[in-house]
N, C-alpha and C positions, 0 to 999 in steps of 0.2 A: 275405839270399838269397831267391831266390822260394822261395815255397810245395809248387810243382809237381813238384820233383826227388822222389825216392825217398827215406823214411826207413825205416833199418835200425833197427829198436826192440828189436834185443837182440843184441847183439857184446860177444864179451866181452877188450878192448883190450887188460887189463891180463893174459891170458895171454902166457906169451913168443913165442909162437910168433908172435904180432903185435907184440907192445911193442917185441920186438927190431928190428923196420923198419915203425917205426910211421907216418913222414913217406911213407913210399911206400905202405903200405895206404893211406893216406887220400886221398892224390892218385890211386891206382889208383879208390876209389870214387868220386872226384869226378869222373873220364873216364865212370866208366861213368851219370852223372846220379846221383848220392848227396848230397843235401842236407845230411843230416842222420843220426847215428849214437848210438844210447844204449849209452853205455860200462856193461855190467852186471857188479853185484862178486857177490861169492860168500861173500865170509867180511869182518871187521872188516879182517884185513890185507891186502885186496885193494884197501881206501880210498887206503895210501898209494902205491900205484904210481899209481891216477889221478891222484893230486896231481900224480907223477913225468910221466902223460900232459899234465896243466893246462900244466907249466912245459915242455914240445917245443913244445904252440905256442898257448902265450900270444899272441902278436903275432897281430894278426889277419888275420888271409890268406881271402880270399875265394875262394882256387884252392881249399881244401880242402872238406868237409861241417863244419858246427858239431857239435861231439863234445860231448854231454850223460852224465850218470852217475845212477846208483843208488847206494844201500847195503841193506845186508839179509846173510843168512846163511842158501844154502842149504841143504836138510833134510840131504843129505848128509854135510852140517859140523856140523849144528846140538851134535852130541855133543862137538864141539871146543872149544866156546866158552870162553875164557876170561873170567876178572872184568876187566869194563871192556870188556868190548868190546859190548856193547848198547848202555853209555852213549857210544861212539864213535857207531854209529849214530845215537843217539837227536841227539849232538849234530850228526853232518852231515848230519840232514834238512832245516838252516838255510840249506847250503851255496848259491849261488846259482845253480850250472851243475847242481845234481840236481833230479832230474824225476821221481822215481820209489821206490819199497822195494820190497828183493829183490834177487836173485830168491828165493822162498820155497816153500814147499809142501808137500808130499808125495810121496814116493819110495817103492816097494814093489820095486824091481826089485833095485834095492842093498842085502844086509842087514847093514847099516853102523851104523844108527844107529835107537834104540828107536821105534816110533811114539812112544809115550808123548811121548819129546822132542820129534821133529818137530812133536806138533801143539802145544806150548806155545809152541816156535819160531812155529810159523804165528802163532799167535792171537798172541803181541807185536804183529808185523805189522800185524794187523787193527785192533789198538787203537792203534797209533802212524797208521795211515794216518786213521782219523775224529779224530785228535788234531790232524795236520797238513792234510790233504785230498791227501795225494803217494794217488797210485794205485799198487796193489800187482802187481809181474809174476810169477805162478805157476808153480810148476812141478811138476807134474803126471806120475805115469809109473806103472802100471800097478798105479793105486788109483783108479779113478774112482767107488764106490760110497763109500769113507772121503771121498774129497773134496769131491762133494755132500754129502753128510750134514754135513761141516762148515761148506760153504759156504750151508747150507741155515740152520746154525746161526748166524753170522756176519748171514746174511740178515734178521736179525730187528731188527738194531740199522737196518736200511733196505738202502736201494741198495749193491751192492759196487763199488768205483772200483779198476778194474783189468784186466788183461790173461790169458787163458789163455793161456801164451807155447807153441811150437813144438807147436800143436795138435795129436793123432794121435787123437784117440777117435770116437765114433759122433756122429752128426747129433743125435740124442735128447740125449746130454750137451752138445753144443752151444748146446742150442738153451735148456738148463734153466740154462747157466752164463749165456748172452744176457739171460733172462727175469729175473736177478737183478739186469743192468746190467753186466755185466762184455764185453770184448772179447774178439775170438778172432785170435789170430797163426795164421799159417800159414812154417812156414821151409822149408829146399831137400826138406824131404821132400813136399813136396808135387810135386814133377817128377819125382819116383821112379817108374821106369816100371813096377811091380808095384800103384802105388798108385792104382790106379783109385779105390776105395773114398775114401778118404781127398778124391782132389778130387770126386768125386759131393759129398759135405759141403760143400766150399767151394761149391760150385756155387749149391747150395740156401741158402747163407745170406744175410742183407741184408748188404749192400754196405756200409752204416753204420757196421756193428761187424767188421769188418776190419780186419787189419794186416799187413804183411811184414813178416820178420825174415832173419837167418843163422843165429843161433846162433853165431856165429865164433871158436873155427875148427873148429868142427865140424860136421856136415851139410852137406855142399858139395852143390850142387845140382847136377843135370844141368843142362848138359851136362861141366861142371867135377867132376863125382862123383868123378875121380880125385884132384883136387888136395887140396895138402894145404900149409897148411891153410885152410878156407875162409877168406874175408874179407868186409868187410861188400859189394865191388865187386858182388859175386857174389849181392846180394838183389833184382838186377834179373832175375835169370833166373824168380825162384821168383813174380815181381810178373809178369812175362810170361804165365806159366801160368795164375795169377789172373784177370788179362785175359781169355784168350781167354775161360775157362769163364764169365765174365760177358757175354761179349759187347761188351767193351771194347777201346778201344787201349791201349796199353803208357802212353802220358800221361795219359788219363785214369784209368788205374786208379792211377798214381802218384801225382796229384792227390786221389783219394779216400781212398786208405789214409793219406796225410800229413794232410791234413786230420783223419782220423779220431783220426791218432798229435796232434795237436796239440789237438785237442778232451779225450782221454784224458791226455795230460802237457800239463799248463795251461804249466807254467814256461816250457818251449820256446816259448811265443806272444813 
């Protein structure tokens, strides 16, 4: 495929609400210019339904976007983890259609599971990603002072290779997650029409370390805010909005942020 479509750098396929009409999500993003999709897991047994995605469409079809994946284990789950399932991880970061560890991080909004475990959850992550070179996709929600501090900490072993996925925080954390090497996603929140704030920040940041995501199937962007539920089709609205605020067209800014998602997920080259 060319380079120049849109890449969704974080859907997550293997919820049902897509898996169950999977061949029609993907052809609905291919109409809308969707190159490319990163299928993101959430917990160890969310590996075997992407398999379940691998074997829908094995054969290769060029109508579709190339569907790439993750592994890793949400902070939200991290309290779940059974034995054996890190070393499921550890072994499909070999797999050859994954790009990526995670999604991982930090959660403060959900009182679900201990910091304590989130951040030993995290920091696996950080030592499996300098183990393999997979870039880590974060996730991040209403702890940005814990998550500098530990990305500060992280920071020491060098550069961090990774994404701040469905960005919401200030310019100043932006710009401190940028300065360690990490990327910043932007998903449908960003066309929320309350969020003035939020695009002032894309606005200001380099074009470099950009990305578009969905979140799929959640955060459906304007003008689809109603729908339910989002799909990856739907990452060209929030790549639209990016655009204007940069002073781009809608190709070019697709061409940038893909380039940038394939600079950050080497595999996908």
């Amino acid at each position: 495929m060319e380079p120049t479509g849109w890449t969704d750098t974080h859907a997550h396929l293997a919820d049902s609400d897509l898996f169950s009409h999977l061949q029609s999500v993907l052809a609905q993003a291919a109409v809308h210019g969707v190159h490319r999709v990163i299928c993101v897991a959430v917990d160890a047994q969310s590996l075997d339904t992407i398999d379940n995605i691998y074997r829908q469409i094995e054969t290769e079809d060029s109508s579709i976007p190339s569907v790439w994946s993750s592994a890793g284990i949400h902070p939200n789950y991290a309290h779940q983890e059974k034995p054996g399932d890190w070393e499921k991880i550890v072994s499909r970061s070999s797999h050859p259609r994954l790009c990526a560890l995670g999604e991982t991080g930090l959660d403060k909004y959900w009182d679900d599971c201990p910091m304590e475990v989130q951040l030993a959850n995290f920091q696996k992550h950080w030592k499996l990603s300098r183990e393999t070179g997979l870039p880590v996709i974060v996730h991040s929600r209403e702890c940005d002072q814990e998550m500098l501090d530990f990305l500060e900490h992280e920071f020491r072993h060098g550069p961090l290779l990774g994404v701040m996925h469905s960005f919401c925080s200030s310019y100043e954390v932006a710009c401190r997650c940028i300065d360690m090497g990490l990327y910043i996603s932007f998903s449908g929140m960003l066309t929320y029409k309350k969020n003035d704030a939020l695009r002032d920040v894309a606005r200001r940041l380099p074009l470099e370390r950009l990305l578009v995501e969905t979140d799929a199937p959640y955060l459906s962007p304007e003008p689809k805010r109603s729908a339910r539920p989002n799909e990856p089709a739907y990452v060209a609205y929030t790549g639209k909005v990016l655009a204007q605020l940069h002073g781009k067209s809608e190709s070019q800014m697709a061409q940038a942020t893909t380039e940038n998602a394939l600079n950050l997920f080497q595999r996908m080259r």
